[in-house]
C-alpha positions as CSV (number, residue, x, y, z in Angstrom):
1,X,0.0,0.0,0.0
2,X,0.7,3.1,-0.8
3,X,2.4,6.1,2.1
4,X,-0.7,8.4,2.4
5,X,1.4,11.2,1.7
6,X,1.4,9.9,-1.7
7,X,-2.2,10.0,-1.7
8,X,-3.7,12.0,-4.3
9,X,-7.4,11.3,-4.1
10,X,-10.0,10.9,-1.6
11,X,-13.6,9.6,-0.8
12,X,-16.3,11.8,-0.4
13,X,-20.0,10.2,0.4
14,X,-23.1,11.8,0.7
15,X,-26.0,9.5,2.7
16,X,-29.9,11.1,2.3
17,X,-33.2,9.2,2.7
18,X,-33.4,9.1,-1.1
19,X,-30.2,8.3,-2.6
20,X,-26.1,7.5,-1.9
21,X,-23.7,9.8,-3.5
22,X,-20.1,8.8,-3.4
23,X,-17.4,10.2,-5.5
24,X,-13.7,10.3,-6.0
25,X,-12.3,13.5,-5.2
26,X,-8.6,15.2,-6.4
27,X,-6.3,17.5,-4.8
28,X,-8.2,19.9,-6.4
29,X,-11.4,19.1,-5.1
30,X,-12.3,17.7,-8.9
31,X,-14.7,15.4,-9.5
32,X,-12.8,12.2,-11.1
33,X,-15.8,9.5,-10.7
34,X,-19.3,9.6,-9.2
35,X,-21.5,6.8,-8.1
36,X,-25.7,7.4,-7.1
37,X,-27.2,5.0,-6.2
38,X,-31.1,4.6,-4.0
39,X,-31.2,4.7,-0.2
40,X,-32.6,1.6,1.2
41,X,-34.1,3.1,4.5
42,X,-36.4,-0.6,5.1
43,X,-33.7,-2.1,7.3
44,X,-30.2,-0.8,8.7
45,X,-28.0,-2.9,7.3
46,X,-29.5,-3.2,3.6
47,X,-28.7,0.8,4.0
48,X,-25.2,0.3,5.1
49,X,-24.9,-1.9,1.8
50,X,-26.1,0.7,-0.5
51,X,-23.6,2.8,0.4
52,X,-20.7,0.1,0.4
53,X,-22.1,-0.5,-3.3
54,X,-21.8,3.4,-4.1
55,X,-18.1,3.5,-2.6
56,X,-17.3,0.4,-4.8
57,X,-19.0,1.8,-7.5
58,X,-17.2,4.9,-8.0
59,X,-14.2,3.5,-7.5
60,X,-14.8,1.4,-10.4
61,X,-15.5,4.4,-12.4
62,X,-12.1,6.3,-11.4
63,X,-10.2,2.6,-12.3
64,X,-8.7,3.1,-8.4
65,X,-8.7,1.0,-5.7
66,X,-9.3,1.4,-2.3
67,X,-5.3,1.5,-1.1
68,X,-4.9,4.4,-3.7
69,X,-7.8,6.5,-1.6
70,X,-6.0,8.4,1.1
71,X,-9.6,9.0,3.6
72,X,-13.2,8.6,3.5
73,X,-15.4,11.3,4.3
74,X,-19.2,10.8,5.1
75,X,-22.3,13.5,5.0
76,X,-25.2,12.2,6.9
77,X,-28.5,13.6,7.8
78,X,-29.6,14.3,10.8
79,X,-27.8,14.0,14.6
80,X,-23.8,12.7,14.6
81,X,-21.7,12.4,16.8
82,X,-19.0,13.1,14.8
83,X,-15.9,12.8,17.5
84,X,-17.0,8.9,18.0
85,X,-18.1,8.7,14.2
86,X,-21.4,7.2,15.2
87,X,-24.9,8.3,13.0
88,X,-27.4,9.0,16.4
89,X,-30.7,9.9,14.6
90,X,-32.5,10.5,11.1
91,X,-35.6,10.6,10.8
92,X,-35.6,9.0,7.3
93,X,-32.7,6.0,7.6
94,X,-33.2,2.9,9.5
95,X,-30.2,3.8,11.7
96,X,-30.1,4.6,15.2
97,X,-26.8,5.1,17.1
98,X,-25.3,3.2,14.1
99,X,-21.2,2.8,14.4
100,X,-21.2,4.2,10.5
101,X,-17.2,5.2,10.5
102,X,-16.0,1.9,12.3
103,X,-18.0,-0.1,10.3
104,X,-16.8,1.6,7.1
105,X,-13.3,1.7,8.8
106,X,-13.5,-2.2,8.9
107,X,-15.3,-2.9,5.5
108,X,-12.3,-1.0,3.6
109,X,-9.8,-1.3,5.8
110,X,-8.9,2.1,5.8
111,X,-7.8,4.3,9.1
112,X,-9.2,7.5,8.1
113,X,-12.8,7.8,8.3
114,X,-14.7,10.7,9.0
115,X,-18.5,11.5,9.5
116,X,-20.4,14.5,10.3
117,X,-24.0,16.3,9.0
118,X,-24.8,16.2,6.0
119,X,-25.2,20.2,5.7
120,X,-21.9,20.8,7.8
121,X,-20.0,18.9,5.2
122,X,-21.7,21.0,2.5
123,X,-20.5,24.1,4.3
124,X,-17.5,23.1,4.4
125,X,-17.0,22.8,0.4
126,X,-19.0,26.3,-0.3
127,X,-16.7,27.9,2.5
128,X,-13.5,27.2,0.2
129,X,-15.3,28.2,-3.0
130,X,-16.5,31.6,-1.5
131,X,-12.7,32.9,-1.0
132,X,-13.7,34.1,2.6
133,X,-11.0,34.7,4.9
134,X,-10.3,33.0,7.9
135,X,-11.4,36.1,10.1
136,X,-14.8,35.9,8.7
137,X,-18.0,34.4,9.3
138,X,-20.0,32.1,6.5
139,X,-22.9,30.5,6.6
140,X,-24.2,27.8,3.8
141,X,-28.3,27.8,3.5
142,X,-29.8,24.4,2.5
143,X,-33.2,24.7,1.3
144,X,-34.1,21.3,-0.2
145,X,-36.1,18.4,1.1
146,X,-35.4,20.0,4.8
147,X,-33.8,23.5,5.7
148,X,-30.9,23.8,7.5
149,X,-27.8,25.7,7.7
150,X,-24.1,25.6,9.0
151,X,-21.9,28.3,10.6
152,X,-18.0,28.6,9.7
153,X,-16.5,31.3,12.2
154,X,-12.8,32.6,11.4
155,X,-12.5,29.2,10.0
156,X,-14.7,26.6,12.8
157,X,-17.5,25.3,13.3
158,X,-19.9,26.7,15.3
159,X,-21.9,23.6,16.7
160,X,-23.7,24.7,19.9
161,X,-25.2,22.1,21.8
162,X,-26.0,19.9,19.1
163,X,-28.8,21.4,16.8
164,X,-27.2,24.6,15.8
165,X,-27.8,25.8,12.1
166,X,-31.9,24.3,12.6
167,X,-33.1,27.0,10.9
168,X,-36.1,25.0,9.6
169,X,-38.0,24.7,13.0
170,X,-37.5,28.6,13.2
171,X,-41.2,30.0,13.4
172,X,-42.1,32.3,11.2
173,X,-45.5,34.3,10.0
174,X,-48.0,32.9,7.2
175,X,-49.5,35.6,5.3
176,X,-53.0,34.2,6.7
177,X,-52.0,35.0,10.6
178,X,-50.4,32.5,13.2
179,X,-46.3,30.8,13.2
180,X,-45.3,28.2,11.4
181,X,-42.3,26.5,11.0
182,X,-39.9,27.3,8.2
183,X,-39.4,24.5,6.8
184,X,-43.4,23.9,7.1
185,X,-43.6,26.9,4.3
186,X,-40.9,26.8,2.5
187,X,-38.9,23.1,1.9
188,X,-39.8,21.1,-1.0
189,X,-42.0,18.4,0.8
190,X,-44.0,22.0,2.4
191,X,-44.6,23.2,-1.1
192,X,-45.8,20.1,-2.7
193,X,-48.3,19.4,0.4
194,X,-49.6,23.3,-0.3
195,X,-49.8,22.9,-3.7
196,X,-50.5,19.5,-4.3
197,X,-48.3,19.2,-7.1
198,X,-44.5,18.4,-7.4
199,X,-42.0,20.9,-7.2
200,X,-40.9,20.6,-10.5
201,X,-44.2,20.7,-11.4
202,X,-45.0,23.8,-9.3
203,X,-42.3,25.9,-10.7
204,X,-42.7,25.3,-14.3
205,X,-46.1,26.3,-13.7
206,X,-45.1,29.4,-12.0
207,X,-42.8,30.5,-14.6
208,X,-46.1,30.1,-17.0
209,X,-47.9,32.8,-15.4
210,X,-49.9,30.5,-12.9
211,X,-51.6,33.0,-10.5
212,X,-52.0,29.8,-7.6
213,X,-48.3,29.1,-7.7
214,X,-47.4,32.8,-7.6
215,X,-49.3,33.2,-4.6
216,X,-47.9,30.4,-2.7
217,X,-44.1,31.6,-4.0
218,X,-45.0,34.7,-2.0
219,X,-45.5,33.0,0.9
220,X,-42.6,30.5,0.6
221,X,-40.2,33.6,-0.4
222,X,-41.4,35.9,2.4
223,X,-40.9,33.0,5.2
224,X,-37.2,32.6,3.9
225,X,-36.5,36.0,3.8
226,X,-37.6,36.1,7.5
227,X,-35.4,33.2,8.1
228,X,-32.6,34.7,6.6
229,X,-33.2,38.1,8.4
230,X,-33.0,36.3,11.7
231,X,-29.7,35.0,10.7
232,X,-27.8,38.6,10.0
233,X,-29.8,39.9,13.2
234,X,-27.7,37.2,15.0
235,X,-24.6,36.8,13.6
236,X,-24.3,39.5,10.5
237,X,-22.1,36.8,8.2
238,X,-19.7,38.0,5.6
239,X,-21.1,35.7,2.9
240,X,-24.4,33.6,3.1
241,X,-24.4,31.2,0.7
242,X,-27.4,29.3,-0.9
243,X,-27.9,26.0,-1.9
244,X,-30.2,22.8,-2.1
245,X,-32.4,21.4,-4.6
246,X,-34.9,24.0,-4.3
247,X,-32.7,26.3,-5.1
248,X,-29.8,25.4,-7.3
249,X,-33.0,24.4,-10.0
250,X,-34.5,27.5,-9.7
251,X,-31.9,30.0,-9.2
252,X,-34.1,33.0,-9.9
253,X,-35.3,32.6,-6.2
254,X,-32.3,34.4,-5.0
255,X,-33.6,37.7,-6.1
256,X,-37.1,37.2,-5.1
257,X,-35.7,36.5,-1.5
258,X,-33.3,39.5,-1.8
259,X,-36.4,41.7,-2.7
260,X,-38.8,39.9,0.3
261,X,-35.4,40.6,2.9
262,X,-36.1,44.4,1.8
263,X,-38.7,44.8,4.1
264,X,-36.9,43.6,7.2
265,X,-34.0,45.2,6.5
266,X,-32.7,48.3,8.0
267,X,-30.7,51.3,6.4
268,X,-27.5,50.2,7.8
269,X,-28.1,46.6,7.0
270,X,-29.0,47.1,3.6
271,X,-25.5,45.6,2.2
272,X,-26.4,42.4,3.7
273,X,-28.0,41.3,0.4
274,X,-24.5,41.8,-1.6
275,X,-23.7,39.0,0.9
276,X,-26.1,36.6,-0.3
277,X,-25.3,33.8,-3.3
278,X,-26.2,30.9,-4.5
279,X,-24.0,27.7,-4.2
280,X,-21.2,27.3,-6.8
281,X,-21.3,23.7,-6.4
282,X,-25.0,23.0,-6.5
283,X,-25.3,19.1,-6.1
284,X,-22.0,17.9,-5.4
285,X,-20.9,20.6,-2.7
286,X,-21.9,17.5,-0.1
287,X,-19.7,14.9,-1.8
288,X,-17.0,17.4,-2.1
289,X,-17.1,19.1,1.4
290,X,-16.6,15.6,2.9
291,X,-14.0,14.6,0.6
292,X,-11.8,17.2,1.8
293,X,-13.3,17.3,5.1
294,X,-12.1,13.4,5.4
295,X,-8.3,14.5,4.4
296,X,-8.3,17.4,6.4
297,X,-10.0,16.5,9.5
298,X,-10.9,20.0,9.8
299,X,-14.0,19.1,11.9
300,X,-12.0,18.5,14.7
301,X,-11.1,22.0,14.9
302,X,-14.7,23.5,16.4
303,X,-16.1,26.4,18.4
């Protein structure tokens, strides 16, 4: 085997309720081979096969094997405890307090293995593609089939007690009176229950002139913006950037939240919404971020 200094490529896996991402990652944080393949939440260990399968099947793809792989790094959903690399809770994988990095660690037998959230290992990735200093604060927005965000401060973590960055259980006001949740309004599950329709659906419709859809956008826009306005009322970041299904497929949405922000916003706060963009990544900033967040095991290093 190989010294890992003379590693040159590392793993990067992304774990939802949906599907398995895994791709090989260079130095440069290129893409070299991908592998998707469905989540199999109907029993824990069928899921933990799905994603040895998309490990094995991206390696195939890059024509390396696993000695040529320098660390593993692993995105998943939910609560992890990501010092004893153990998945705790999600509420859409069959996996409860599952030892995810030793069993990987022992599948492959590989030393470095790292897990953390999901969105934390997104951050990560859109942090180094935003060129913000370490003296600055950044903070990657996931609005997709939950909304969540995490907080990189002069270059750490900012993890709290354990559900920092749960932005979608903010409350917020509906237009018709009474607090709801964000991610109640505004995720992609939310706006298919309101509109009975699927996303895509939804916002093709929109973009045909449909006055239902543009009503509900409203709504969905205006409880984001008030999302987003709590987070530079608390922590003012340098750059906020935006990402997730919902919006990396309809891009558009970052000026309709810019102009909703608007109203919350005061005089002095006003250059706040130079600060927002959308992901530069899109769908592989999770793979990525825990690509280099295996090699680097910058999660250790936390506030």
């Amino acid at each position: 085997m190989c010294g890992e200094e003379n590693l040159t490529y590392v793993l990067g896996v992304d774990i939802g309720g949906t599907k398995v991402a895994a791709a090989v990652i260079d130095e440069q944080g290129q893409i070299i081979a991908k592998s998707e393949v469905p989540s199999d939440a109907t029993d824990k260990e069928k899921m933990f096969v799905q994603v040895i399968t998309s490990i094995e099947n991206a390696l195939i793809a890059a024509k390396l094997s696993i000695a040529e792989v320098g660390s593993i790094g692993v995105g998943v959903a939910g609560k992890v405890d990501y010092k004893n690399g153990i998945a705790v809770y999600q509420n859409n994988l069959p996996w409860e307090s599952f030892p995810l990095a030793e069993r990987l660690k022992n599948y492959f037998s590989i030393e470095n293995v790292v897990i953390d959230n999901d969105v934390t290992m997104a951050a990560f990735a859109e942090w180094r593609e935003a060129g913000v200093t370490d003296e600055e604060t950044f903070v990657y927005l996931t609005v997709s089939t939950g909304i969540s965000c995490a907080t990189i401060h002069k270059g750490s973590y900012i993890r709290g007690g354990g559900f920092s960055g749960e932005l979608g259980l903010f409350p917020v006001m509906k237009s018709s009176g009474g607090l709801e949740r964000l991610e109640q309004i505004s995720s992609g599950p939310a706006i298919q229950k309101t509109a009975n329709e699927t996303p895509e659906v939804f916002f093709s419709n929109y973009l045909k002139g449909g006055n239902t859809q543009e009503e509900l956008l409203k709504e969905v826009v205006a409880a984001l913006a008030h999302g987003i306005y709590a987070i530079i009322c608390l922590i003012d970041p340098h750059k906020i950037v935006i990402g997730g299904g919902v919006f990396n497929h309809q891009p558009y949405l970052l000026e309709l939240v810019k102009e909703a922000l608007k109203i919350h916003l005061i005089p002095a706060q006003m250059d706040a919404l130079d600060r927002l963009q959308l992901s530069q990544l899109k769908g592989n900033s999770g793979v990525v971020g825990a690509g280099f967040v295996g090699k680097s095991n910058r999660l250790l290093f936390e506030i």
